[in-house]
C-alpha positions as CSV (number, residue, x, y, z in Angstrom):
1,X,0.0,0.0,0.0
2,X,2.7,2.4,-0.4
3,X,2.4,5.4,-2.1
4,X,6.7,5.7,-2.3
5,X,8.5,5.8,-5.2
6,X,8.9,2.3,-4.6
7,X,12.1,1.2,-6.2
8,X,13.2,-1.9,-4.2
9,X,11.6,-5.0,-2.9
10,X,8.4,-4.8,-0.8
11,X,6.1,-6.8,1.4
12,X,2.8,-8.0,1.6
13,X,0.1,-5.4,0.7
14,X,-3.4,-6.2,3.4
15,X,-4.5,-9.4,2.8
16,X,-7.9,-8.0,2.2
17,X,-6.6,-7.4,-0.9
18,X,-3.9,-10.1,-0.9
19,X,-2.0,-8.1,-3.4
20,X,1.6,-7.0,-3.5
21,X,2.8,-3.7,-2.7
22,X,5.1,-1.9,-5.6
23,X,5.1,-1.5,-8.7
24,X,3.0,1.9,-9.9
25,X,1.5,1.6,-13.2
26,X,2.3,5.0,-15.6
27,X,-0.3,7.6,-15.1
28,X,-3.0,8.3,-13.0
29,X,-6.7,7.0,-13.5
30,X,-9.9,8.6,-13.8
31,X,-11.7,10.3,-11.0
32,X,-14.1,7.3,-10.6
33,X,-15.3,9.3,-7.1
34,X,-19.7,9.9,-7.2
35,X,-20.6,13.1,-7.5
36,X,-21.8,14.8,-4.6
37,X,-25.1,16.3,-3.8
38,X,-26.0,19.9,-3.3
39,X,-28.0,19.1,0.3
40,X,-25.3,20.7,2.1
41,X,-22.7,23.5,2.0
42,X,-19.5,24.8,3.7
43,X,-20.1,26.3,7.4
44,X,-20.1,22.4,9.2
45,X,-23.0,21.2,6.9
46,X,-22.8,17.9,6.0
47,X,-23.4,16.9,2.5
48,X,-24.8,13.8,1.1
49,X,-23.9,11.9,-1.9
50,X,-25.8,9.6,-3.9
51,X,-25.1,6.6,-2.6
52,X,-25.5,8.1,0.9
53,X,-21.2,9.2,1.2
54,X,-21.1,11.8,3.8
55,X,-18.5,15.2,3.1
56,X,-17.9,18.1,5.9
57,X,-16.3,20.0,3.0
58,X,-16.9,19.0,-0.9
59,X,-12.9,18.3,-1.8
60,X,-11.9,21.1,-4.1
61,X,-10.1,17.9,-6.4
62,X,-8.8,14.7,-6.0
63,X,-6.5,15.3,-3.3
64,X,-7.6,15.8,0.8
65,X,-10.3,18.6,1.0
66,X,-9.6,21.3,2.9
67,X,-11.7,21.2,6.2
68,X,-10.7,24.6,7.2
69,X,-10.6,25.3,11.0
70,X,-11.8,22.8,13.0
71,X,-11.3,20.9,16.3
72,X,-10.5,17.0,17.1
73,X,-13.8,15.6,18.2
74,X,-13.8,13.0,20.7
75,X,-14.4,9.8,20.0
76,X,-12.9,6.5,17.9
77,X,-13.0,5.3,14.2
78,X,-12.0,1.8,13.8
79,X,-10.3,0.2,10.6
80,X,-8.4,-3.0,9.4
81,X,-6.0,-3.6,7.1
82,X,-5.7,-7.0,8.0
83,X,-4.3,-9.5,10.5
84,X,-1.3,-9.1,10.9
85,X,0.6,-7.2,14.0
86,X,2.1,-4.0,13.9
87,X,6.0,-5.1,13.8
88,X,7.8,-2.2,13.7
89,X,7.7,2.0,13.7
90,X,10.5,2.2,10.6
91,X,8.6,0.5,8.1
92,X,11.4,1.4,5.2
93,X,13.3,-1.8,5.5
94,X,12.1,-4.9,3.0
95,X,10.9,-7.0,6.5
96,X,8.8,-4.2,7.1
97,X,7.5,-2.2,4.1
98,X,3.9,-3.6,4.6
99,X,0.3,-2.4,4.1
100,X,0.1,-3.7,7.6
101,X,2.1,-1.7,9.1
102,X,2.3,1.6,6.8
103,X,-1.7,2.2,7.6
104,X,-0.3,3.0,11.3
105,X,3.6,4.7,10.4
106,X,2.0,7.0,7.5
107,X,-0.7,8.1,9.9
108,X,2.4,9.4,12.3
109,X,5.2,10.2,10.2
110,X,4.2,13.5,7.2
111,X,5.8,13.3,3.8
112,X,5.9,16.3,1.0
113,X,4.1,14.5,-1.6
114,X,0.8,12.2,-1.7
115,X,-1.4,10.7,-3.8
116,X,-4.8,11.7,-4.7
117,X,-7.8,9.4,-5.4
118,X,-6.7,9.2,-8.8
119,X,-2.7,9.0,-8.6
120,X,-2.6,12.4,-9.2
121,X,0.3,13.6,-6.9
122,X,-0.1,16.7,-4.8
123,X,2.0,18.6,-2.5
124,X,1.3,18.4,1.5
125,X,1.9,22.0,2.0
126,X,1.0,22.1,6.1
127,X,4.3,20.4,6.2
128,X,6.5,21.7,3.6
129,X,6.8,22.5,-0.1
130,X,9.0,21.7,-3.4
131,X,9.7,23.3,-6.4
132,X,12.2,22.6,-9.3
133,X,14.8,25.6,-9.5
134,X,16.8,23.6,-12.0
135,X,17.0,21.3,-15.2
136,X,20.6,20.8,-16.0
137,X,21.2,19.3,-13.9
138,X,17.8,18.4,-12.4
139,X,17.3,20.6,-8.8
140,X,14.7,20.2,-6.4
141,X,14.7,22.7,-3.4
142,X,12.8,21.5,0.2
143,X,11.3,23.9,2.3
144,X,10.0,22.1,5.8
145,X,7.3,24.9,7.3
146,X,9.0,26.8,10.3
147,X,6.2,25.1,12.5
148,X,6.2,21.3,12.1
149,X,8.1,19.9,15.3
150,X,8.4,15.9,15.8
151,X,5.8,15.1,19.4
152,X,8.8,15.6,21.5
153,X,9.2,18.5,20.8
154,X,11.6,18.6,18.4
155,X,11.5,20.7,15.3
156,X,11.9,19.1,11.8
157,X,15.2,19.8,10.0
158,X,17.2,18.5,6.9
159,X,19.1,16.4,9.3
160,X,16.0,14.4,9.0
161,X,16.6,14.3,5.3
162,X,20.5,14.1,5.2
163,X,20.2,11.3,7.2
164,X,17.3,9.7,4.6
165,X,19.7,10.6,2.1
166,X,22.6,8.4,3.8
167,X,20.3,5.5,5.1
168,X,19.3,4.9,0.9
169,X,23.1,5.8,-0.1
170,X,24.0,2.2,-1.7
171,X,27.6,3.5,-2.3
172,X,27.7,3.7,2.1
173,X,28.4,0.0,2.4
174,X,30.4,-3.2,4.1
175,X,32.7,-5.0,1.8
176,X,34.2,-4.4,-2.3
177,X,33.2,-4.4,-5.0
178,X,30.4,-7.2,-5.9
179,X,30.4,-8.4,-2.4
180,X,29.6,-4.4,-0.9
181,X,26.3,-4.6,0.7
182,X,23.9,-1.4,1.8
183,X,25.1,-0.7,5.6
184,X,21.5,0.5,5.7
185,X,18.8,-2.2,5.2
186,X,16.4,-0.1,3.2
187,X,13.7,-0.9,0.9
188,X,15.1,1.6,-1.6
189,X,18.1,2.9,-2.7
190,X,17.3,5.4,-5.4
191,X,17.4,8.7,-3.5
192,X,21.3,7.4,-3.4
193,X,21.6,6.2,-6.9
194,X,20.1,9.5,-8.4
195,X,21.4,12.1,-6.1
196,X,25.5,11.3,-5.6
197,X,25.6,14.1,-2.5
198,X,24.1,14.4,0.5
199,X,21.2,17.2,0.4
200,X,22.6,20.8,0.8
201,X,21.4,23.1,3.8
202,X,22.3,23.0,7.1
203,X,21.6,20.2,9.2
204,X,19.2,22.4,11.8
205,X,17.8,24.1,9.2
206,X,14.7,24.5,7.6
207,X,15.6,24.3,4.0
208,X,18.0,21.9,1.7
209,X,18.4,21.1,-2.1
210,X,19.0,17.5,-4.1
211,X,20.8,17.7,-7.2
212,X,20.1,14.6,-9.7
213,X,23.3,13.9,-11.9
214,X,20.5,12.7,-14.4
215,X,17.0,13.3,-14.9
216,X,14.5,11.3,-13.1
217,X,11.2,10.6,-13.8
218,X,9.6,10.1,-10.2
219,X,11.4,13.0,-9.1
220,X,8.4,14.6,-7.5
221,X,8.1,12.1,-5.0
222,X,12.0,11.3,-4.4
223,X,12.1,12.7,-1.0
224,X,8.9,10.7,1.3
225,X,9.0,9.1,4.6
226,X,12.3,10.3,7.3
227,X,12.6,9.3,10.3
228,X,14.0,11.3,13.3
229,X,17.8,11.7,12.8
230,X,18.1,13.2,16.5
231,X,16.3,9.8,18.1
232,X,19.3,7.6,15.4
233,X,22.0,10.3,16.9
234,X,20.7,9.6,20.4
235,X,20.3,5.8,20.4
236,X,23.4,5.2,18.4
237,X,25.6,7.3,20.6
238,X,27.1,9.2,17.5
239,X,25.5,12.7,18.5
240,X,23.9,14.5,15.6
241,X,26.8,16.6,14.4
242,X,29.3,13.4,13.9
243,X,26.3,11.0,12.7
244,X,25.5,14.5,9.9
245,X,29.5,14.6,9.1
246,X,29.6,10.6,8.6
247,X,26.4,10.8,6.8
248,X,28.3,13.5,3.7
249,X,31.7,11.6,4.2
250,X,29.8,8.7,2.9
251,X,31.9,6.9,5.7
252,X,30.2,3.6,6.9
253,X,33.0,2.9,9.4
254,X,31.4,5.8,11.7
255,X,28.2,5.0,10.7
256,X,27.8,1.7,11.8
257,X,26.3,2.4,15.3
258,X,23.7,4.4,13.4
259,X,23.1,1.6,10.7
260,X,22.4,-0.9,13.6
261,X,19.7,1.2,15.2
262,X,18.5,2.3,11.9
263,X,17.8,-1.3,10.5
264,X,16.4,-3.2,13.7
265,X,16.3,-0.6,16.9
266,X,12.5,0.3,16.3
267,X,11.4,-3.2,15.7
268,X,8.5,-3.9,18.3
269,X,7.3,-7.0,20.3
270,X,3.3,-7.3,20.3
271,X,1.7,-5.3,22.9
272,X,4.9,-3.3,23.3
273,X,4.8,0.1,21.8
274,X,8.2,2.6,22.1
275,X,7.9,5.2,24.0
276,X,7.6,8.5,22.4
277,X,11.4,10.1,23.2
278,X,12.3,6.9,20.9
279,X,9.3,6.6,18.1
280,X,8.0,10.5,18.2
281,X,5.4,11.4,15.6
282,X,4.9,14.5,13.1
283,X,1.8,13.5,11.4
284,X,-2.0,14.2,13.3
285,X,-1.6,11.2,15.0
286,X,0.7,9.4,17.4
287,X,0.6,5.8,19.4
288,X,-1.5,5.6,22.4
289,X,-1.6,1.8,23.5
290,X,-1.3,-1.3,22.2
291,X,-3.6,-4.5,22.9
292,X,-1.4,-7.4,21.4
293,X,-3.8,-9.7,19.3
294,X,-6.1,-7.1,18.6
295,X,-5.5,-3.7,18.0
296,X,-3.6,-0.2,18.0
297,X,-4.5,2.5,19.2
298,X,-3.4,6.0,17.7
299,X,-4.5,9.5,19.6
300,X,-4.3,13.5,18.1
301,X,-0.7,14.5,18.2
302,X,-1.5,17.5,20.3
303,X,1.7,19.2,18.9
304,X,0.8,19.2,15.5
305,X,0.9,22.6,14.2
306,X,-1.5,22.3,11.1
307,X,-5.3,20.9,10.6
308,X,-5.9,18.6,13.3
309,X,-6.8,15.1,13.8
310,X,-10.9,15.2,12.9
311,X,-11.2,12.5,15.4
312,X,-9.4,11.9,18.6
313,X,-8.6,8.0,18.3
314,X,-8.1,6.0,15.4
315,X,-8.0,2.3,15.8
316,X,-6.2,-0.4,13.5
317,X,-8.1,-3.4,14.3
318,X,-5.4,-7.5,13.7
319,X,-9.0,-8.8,11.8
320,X,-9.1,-11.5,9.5
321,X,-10.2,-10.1,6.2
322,X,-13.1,-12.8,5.9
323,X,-14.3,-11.1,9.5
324,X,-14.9,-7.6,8.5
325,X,-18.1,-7.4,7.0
326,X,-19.7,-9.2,10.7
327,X,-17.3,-6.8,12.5
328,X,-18.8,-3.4,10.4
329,X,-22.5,-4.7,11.3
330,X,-21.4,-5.1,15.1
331,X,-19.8,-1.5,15.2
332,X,-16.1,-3.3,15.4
333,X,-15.0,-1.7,12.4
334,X,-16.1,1.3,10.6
335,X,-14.0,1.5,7.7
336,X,-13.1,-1.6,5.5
337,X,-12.0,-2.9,2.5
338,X,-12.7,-6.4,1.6
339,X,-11.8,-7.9,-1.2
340,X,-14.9,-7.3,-4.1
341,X,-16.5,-10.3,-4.6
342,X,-20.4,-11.2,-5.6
343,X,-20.7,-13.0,-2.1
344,X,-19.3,-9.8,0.0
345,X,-21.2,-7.2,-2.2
346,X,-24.3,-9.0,-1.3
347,X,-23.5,-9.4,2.3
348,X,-22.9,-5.7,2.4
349,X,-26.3,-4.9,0.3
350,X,-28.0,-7.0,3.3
351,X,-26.7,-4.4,6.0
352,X,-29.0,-2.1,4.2
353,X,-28.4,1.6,5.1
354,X,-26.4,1.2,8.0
355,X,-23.7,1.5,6.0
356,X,-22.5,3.3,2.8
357,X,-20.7,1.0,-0.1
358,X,-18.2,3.0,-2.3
359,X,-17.1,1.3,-5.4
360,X,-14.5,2.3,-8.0
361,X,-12.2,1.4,-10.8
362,X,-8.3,0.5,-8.9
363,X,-5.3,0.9,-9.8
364,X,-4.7,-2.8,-8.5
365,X,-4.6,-5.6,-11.2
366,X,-3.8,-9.0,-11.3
367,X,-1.5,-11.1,-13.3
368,X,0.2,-14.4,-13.4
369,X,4.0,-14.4,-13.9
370,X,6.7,-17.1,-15.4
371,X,9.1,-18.2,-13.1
372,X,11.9,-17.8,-15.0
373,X,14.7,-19.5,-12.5
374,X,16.9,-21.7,-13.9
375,X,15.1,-25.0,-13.0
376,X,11.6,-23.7,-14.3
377,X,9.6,-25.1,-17.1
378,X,9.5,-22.4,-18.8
379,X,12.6,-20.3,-18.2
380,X,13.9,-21.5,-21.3
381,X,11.1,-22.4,-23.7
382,X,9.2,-19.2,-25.0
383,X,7.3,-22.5,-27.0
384,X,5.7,-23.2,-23.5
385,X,5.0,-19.8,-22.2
386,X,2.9,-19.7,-25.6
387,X,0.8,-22.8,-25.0
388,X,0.3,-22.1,-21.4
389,X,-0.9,-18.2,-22.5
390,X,-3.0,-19.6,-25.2
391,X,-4.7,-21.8,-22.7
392,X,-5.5,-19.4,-20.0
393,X,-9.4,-18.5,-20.1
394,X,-8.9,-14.7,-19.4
395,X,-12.3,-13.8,-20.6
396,X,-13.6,-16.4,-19.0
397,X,-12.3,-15.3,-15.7
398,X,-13.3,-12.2,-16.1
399,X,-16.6,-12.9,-17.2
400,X,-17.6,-15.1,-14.1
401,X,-15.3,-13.5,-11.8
402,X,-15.1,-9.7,-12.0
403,X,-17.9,-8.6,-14.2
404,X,-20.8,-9.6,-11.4
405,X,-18.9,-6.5,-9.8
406,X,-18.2,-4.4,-12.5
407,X,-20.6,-4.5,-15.8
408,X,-17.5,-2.5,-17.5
409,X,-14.2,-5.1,-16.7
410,X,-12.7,-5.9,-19.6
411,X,-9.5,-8.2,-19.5
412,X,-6.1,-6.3,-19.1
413,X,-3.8,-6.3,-21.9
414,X,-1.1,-4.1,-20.2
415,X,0.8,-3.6,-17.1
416,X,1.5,0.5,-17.3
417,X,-1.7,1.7,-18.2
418,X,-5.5,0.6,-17.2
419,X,-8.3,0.2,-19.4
420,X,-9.8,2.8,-18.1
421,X,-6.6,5.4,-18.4
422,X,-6.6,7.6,-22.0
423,X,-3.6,6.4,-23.2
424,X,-4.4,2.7,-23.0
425,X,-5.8,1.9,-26.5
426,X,-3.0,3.2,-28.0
427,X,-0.8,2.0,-25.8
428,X,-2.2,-1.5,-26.3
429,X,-2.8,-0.9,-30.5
430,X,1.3,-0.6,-30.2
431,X,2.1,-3.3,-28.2
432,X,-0.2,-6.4,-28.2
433,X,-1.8,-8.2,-31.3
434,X,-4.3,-9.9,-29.9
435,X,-3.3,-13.5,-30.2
436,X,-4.2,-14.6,-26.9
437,X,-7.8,-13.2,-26.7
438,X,-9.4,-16.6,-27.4
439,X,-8.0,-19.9,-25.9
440,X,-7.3,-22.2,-28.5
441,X,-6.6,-25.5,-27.3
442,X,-5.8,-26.7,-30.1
443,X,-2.4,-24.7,-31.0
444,X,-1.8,-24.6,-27.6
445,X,-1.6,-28.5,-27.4
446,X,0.6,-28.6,-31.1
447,X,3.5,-26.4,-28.9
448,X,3.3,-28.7,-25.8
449,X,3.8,-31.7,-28.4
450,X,6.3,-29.9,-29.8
451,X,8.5,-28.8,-26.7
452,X,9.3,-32.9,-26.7
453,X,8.3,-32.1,-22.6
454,X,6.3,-34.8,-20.6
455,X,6.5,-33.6,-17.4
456,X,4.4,-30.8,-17.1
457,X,3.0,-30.0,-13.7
458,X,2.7,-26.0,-13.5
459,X,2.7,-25.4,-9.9
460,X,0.6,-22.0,-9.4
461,X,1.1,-20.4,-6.5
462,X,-0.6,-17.4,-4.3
463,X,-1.3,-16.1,-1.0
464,X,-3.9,-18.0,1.1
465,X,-6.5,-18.0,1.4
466,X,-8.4,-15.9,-1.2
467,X,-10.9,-17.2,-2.8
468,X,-11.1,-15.4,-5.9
469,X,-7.5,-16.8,-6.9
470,X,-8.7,-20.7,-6.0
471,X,-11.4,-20.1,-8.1
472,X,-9.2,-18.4,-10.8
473,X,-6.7,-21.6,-10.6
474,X,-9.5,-24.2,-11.0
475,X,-10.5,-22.3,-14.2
476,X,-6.9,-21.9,-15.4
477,X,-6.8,-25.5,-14.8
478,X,-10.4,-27.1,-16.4
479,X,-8.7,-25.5,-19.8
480,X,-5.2,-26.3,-19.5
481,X,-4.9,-29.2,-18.4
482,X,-6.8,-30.3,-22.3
483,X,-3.6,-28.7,-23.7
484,X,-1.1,-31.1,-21.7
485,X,-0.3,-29.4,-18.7
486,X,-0.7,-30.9,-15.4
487,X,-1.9,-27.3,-13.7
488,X,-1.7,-27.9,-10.0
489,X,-3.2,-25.3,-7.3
490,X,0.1,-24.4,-5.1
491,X,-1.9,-21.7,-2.9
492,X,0.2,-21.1,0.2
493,X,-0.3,-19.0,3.4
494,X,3.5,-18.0,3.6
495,X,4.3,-17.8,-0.7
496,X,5.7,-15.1,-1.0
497,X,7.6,-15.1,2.6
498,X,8.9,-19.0,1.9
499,X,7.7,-21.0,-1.3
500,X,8.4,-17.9,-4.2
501,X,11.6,-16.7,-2.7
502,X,12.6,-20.7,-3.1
503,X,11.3,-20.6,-6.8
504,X,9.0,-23.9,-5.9
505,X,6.4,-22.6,-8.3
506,X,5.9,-22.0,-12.1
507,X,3.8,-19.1,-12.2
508,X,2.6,-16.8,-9.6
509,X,-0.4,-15.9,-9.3
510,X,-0.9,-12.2,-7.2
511,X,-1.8,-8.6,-7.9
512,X,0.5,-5.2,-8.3
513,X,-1.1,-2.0,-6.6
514,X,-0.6,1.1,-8.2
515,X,-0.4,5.0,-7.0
516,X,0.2,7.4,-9.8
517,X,4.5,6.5,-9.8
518,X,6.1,7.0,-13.8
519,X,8.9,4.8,-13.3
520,X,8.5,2.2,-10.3
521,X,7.9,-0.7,-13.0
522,X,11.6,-0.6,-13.7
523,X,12.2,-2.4,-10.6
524,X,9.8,-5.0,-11.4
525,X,10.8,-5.8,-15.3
526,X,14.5,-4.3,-15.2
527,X,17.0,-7.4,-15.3
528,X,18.6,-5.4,-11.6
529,X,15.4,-4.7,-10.4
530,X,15.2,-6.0,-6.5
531,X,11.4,-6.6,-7.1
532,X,12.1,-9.0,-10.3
533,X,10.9,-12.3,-8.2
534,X,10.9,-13.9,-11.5
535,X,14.1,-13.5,-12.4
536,X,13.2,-12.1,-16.1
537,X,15.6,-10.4,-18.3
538,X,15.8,-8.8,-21.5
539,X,18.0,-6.7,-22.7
540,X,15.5,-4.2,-24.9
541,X,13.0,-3.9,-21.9
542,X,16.0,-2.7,-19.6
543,X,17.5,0.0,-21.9
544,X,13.1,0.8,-22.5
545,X,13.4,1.1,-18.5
546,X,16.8,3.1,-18.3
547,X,15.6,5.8,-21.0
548,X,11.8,6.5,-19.5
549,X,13.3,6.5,-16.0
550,X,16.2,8.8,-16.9
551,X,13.7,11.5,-18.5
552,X,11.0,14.0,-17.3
553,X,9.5,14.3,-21.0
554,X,5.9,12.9,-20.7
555,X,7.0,12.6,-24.6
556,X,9.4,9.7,-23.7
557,X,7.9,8.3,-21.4
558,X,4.8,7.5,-23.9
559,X,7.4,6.1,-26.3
560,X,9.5,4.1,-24.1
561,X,5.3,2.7,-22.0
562,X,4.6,1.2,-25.9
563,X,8.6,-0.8,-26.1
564,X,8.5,-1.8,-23.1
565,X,4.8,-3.3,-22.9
566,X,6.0,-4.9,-26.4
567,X,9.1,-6.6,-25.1
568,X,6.6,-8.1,-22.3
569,X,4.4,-9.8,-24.5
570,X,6.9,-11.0,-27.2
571,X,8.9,-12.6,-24.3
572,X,5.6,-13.5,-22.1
573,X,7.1,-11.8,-18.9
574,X,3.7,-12.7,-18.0
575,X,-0.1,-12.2,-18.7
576,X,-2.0,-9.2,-17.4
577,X,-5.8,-10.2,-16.6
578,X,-7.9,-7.7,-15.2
579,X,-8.1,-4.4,-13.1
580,X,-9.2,-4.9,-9.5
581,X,-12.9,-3.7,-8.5
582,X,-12.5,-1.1,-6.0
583,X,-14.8,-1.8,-3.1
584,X,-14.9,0.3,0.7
585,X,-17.6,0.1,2.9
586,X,-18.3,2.0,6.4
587,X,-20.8,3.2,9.3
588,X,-23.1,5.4,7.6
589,X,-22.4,8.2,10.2
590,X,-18.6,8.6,9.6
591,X,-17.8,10.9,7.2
592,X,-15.1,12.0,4.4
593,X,-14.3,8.3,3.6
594,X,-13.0,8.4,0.3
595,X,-12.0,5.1,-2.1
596,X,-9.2,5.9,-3.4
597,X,-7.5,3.7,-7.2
598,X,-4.4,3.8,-5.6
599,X,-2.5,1.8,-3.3
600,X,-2.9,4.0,-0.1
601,X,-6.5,2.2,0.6
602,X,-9.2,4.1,2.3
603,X,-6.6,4.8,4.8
604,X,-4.9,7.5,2.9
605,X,-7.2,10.3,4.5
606,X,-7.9,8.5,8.2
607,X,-7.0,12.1,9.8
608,X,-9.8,13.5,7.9
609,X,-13.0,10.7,9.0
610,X,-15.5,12.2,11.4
611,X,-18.9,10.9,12.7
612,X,-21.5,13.4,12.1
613,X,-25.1,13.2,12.4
């Protein structure tokens, strides 16, 4: 669920959604949000919507609506991303860059840049502002506001980004050459790899500059999440003017006292939350308690200088995704997000108007992926890839699966663009030719034959248990299977933390969620990218990656969307098959929920929800 720019490997998005967190396809969708009607104005009216949506304030555009002056009511709103426990306050490292935990960190810790409902990115200017004040090379200066201050009191500086600068500096490292390592374990390295010195400004100072030594797409959202420098100056024992020094020396000698704390020191223990000295917050919200098994509790940061916190507590429910639509009846939850399906829709239709049911296109869309390890299948036959492509019922899947939800699915054939984006016709008219619309058994049987292989179990694994993918294997299976495979249903609770990183599969079977990012599929398709599971390669896809990623020309990065979408489907990376149905549901009486397309979730505005009347 993050809304990064998400350029190394990442966790488990909410199993809700059992998707993966990551890659961002290019370009933002359409505003899919219901209109809203007149019955109410500004002046604390609340306004009604169609489907019954309550709004304190109409949002001006796609981004968080202004709620002008107002104070934190008392109260709780409760929401799940899941079951999982909180694990740890830094949730930048690859062990903890989860939906799970980011719904809780991201509500705590303010960034410069978000994303709208429709990827669109806009600037969080009650913290700080950007602006471009060069092109050659590429400059972006930082300006924190004068006010924002961390809960304990201390102010934000550009130590805080310094030291974000150093912690994703790949070239501060342990050992030469191909052995060097990161001495920072985090989930991204490209603030280091684009910008090759530290961020100019002084340290306790409100203001610093990057400089790119080439241009970057994503550069809007470079600079996101930073955690306190002065608690890693503290707990390390380096002091902040040292731990700064070491940080622009590039020198991981010195910095290995900070590294340590860095990568593991704000790890938590269920039930255990750090205290605040040690885990402060900047955001509208900060960590009250913690009841291990069941939920966090987050309260108003009462030093936050800007809009406040609508609501005083905010509660993150550890809730099975198949208990939330019992736990929104019961007044457990208030805000979900379960996965669409026909059988959840209707339970939700049942509740009547208790509740309110937003749905939406989403940036979210599943896929299954080649393994393309060494001792796959189909690593080294593109004969097989074809047979097993021409076999897969994608229309069929969609039509029993995803349509029930959504009239207007249409299967996906592309990975950077949605049907429902502008650019995607064209995209796909330069790409795809349309020769695995329709199964055809028949050709896809000749190839098997062909490939001399007798041995074909295709093991297809996924997270469970989700429904919607079982289903989607015992389809994949009824066709395939008459084509000579042996498809067998390798649906695991831990694949992605055990059986994919081990390669026991064939093809995997899970979903990419999407923000509005430009460039963030390079580290999915790239031959270096950390978040190629499958091990692809290709050498015309990578130099498509290296030339949109290195531009800011919307121009190029149209041109290079349409080669790199080709190399995919010539060399069967995988096959796209549909867009996710977008589907939130919560208490009738709590207002400015949003759905959102992007990864975020309906979390993204949490500070904003408000029970009214």
């Amino acid at each position: 669920m993050k809304y990064t720019k998400l350029s190394a490997a990442a966790a488990l998005l909410a199993s809700s959604a059992l998707v993966m967190t990551a890659c961002a396809p290019g370009g933002p969708a359409e505003n899919n949000e219901s209109e809203e009607s007149a019955a109410g104005g500004s002046n604390g009216e609340v306004m009604t919507g169609d489907n019954g949506q309550k709004l304190t304030v109409e949002p001006a555009d796609t981004g968080k609506a202004d709620l002008g002056e107002i104070e934190t009511q008392d109260g709780s709103i409760a929401y799940s991303v899941g079951e999982d426990e909180f694990i740890s306050y830094n949730s930048m490292t690859p062990e903890t860059y989860s939906s799970y935990n980011s719904a809780i960190t991201e509500r705590m810790i303010s960034t410069f840049a978000y994303f709208g409902t429709d990827g669109e990115i806009y600037q969080n200017e009650e913290y700080g502002t950007y602006e471009k004040v060069a092109d050659d090379p590429l400059q972006v200066k930082y300006t924190i506001n004068e006010d924002a201050v961390w809960s304990d009191g201390t102010p934000v500086t550009a130590a805080d980004y310094i030291l974000k600068w150093g912690v994703e500096n790949p070239r501060i490292s342990t050992g030469e050459g191909e052995e060097a390592t990161p001495l920072f374990n985090a989930v991204s390295h490209t603030f280091g790899e684009y910008v090759p010195e530290a961020p100019e400004g002084a340290a306790d100072g409100k203001e610093f500059t990057i400089t790119f030594d080439e241009p970057y797409a994503d550069w809007p959202i470079m600079v996101d999440t930073a955690q306190p420098a002065h608690v890693v100056a503290e707990q390390s024992g380096m002091g902040m003017e040292a731990m700064i020094e070491a940080v622009q020396n590039e020198d991981a000698e010195a910095l290995a006292p900070a590294a340590e704390f860095w990568n593991t020191g704000w790890n938590t223990s269920p039930g255990e939350l750090p205290a605040e000295e040690l885990a402060p917050s900047n955001g509208q919200y900060k960590f009250k308690s913690w009841e291990p098994g069941q939920s966090i509790t987050l309260e108003a940061n009462e030093e936050y200088w800007g809009t406040p916190a609508a609501t005083q507590e905010l509660v993150i429910r550890f809730a099975a995704p198949e208990t939330h639509v019992q736990a929104l009846q019961n007044g457990d939850l208030n805000v979900i997000e379960p996965q669409a399906t026909v059988d959840t829709l209707e339970q939700l239709e049942g509740l009547g108007d208790q509740i309110v049911i937003q749905q939406a296109s989403s940036l979210t869309w599943e896929h299954l992926d080649f393994n393309f390890m060494e001792e796959s299948v189909f690593s080294d036959s593109p004969e097989l890839r074809e047979a097993f492509a021409l076999c897969v019922p994608r229309q069929n899947i969609v039509d029993n699966l995803i349509k029930p939800l959504n009239p207007d699915a249409t299967v996906m054939n592309a990975r950077e663009v949605f049907p429902f984006q502008e650019s995607y016709q064209e995209v796909v008219d330069a790409a795809y030719d349309g020769q695995y619309d329709e199964v055809d058994i028949e050709q896809a049987t000749q190839l098997v034959e062909e490939s001399g292989e007798t041995e074909l179990d295709v093991r297809i694994g996924y997270s469970q248990p989700n429904q919607r993918r079982t289903e989607t294997v015992a389809m994949i299976k009824s066709s395939c299977d008459e084509a000579g495979f042996n498809v067998i249903d390798a649906g695991h609770a831990d694949f992605f933390g055990v059986v994919q990183p081990a390669g026991d599969w064939e093809v995997a079977l899970f979903a990419w969620a999407g923000s509005g990012q430009i460039a963030s599929g390079r580290n999915i398709y790239h031959s270096t990218g950390a978040q190629n599971y499958s091990e692809f390669s290709n050498d015309e896809v990578d130099a498509a990656w290296d030339a949109l990623a290195g531009s800011v020309d919307p121009a190029v990065h149209a041109e290079q969307v349409k080669l790199i979408e080709r190399g995919l489907w010539e060399n069967l990376h995988g096959i796209p098959l549909y867009a996710h149905p977008g589907l939130v549901a919560h208490s009738a009486d709590v207002a400015n929920v949003r759905n959102t397309a992007t990864q975020s979730g309906a979390v993204w505005n949490a500070e904003q929800w408000v029970r009214v009347e």
